[in-house]
C-alpha positions, 0 to 999 in steps of 0.5 A: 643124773637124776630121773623124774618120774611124773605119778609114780603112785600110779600103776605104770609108775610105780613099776618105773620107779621100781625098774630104776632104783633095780638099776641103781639109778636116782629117782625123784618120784611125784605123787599128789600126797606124800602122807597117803600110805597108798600112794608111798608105802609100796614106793619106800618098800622097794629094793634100792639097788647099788647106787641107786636112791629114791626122793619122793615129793609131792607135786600137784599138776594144776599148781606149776610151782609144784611141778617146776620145783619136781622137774628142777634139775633133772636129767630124765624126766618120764611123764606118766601122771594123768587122770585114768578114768574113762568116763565122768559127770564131768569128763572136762574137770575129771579127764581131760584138764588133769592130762591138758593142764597138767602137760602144758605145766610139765613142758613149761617146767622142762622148758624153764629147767634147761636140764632134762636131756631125754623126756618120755611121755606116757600116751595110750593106744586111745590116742591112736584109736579112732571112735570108728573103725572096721572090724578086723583093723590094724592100727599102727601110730601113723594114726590119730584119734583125732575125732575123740570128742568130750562127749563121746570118747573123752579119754581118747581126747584127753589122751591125744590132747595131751600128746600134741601138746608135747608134740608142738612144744618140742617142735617148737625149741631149738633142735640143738638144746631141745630133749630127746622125745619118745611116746609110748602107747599101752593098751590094757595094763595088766600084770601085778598091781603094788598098791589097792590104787592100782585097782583102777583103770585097766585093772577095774575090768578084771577086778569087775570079773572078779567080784563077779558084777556081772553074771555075763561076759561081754563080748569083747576082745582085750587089748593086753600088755604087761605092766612089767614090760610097759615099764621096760619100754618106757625106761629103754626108750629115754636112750633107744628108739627114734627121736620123736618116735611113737611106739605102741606096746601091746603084747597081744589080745584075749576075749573077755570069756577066754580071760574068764575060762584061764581065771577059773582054771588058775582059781578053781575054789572061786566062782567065775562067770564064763558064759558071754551075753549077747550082743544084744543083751550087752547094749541093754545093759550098756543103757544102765551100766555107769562106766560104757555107754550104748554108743561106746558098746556099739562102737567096741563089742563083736568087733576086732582091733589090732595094733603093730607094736613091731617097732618097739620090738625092733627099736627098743628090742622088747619081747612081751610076756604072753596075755595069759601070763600077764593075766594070771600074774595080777591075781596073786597080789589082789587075793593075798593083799585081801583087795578082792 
């Protein structure tokens, strides 16, 4: 029984793999390259529990000979490899062909494989969440972002691009031979990071905060889950859970400010900006600032958006470390380590 694991030097997979190898379980972890420190050391640093091994090899998700040899012979395969930048010069290249591509060479590996049994796909409250929404809104998966476009929401693209494609593929075999399939969708990930390349994605908002970019919060609320338990989901989904269900795991949510004010209180001997810009000033800056766009803030700042994660609680019988907890846990690594 060997569990793949598709981008385990990322942040969600580098906390799945170390879940595993707890349990005791055979892990093959993929990264792009092996002879990157950041991407392995924190890999080939974790406990091994009883029986338990870990095989790490490179796999690059534009080459399928690479991903057909990762996935060969696997009994588990848990898919979390795809790009985690929001916006780009070129969002085609950079953020939506890494996840397109790269999902139709690891369905088209586990169609030639024949071994994988279960098969969990990491997705995203952006392929869930439309670009326009009522303020106040609770989202549950029956919903798609299927109005993501390139130009305006290219992760929401990326993200529910990718997941159709696993979708129409496992409707498309044979029911009898076919993998049993879970998606699972995190909103922001928080929760201690292993490696300086966890830096980025959900973590860029608070390491923002902490090298205090700004002088003002932006008001907006946060979507938040733990890492930990993200990871936890993923792994009590290849045998709980609903074939082909869709589970959203999110913990709960915090203002920007409110993060900001339990930042100060846990780090005192740090200057934090607790203060909040207005509405207006925050659409100004908008115009400048080289990660949101105008239009992204008008869509996203003032307003409210909640999830119904009670099927994971119910199916996969999660309980969710509170925000703050999460929050608070991240910092430690991030200032010991020296990466603030």
């Amino acid at each position: 029984m060997v569990v793949v694991v598709t981008g385990a030097s990322g942040y969600i997979g580098s906390h799945i793999v170390s879940n595993l190898l707890a349990r005791g379980e055979a892990v093959r972890a993929t990264v792009r390259d092996a002879s990157d420190p950041e991407r392995v050391s924190h890999l080939e640093g974790l406990l091994v529990g009883e029986g338990g091994s870990l095989e790490i090899v490179e796999m690059d998700l534009f080459d399928a000979v690479s991903v057909n040899a990762a996935i060969d012979g696997c009994s588990d395969l848990i898919h979390t490899a795809a790009s985690v930048i929001v916006r780009s010069r070129d969002p085609q290249r950079k953020i939506v062909d890494p996840s397109v591509i790269g999902t139709r060479n690891v369905v088209a590996a586990v169609e030639k494989a024949g071994t994988v049994e279960r098969f969990v796909h990491t997705s995203s409250t952006a392929a869930i969440r439309p670009m326009n929404y009522q303020n106040g809104t609770t989202l549950t998966t029956e919903t798609w972002a299927d109005d993501a476009t390139l130009e305006g929401n290219p992760y929401g693209l990326a993200k529910v691009s990718s997941e159709r494609i696993v979708r129409d593929w496992h409707a498309s075999q044979p029911q009898d031979s076919r993998p049993r399939l879970v998606t699972i969708h995190p909103c922001m990930v928080f929760g201690p990071p292993m490696s300086p390349r966890h830096l980025r994605g959900s973590l860029a908002l608070l390491m923002a905060m902490i090298r205090r970019e700004t002088p003002l919060n932006l008001p907006m609320q946060v979507s938040i889950v733990d890492v930990r338990d993200v990871a936890e989901a993923h792994i009590r989904a290849l045998t709980g859970g609903e074939d082909e269900g869709r589970y959203l795991v999110v913990a709960g949510d915090m203002m920007m400010e409110d993060m900001a004010k339990e930042l100060k209180k846990a780090h005192p001997e740090r200057k934090w900006a607790i203060r909040t810009a207005p509405y207006w000033f925050a659409l100004i800056a908008a115009i400048f600032h080289p990660k949101i766009s105008v239009s992204w803030a008008r869509n996203h700042l003032r307003k409210k958006l909640f999830w119904d994660a009670s099927p994971a609680e119910r199916d996969l019988d999660m309980v969710w470390k509170s925000p703050v907890e999460s929050l608070l846990d991240t910092t430690p690594a991030i200032f010991e380590n020296g990466w603030d």
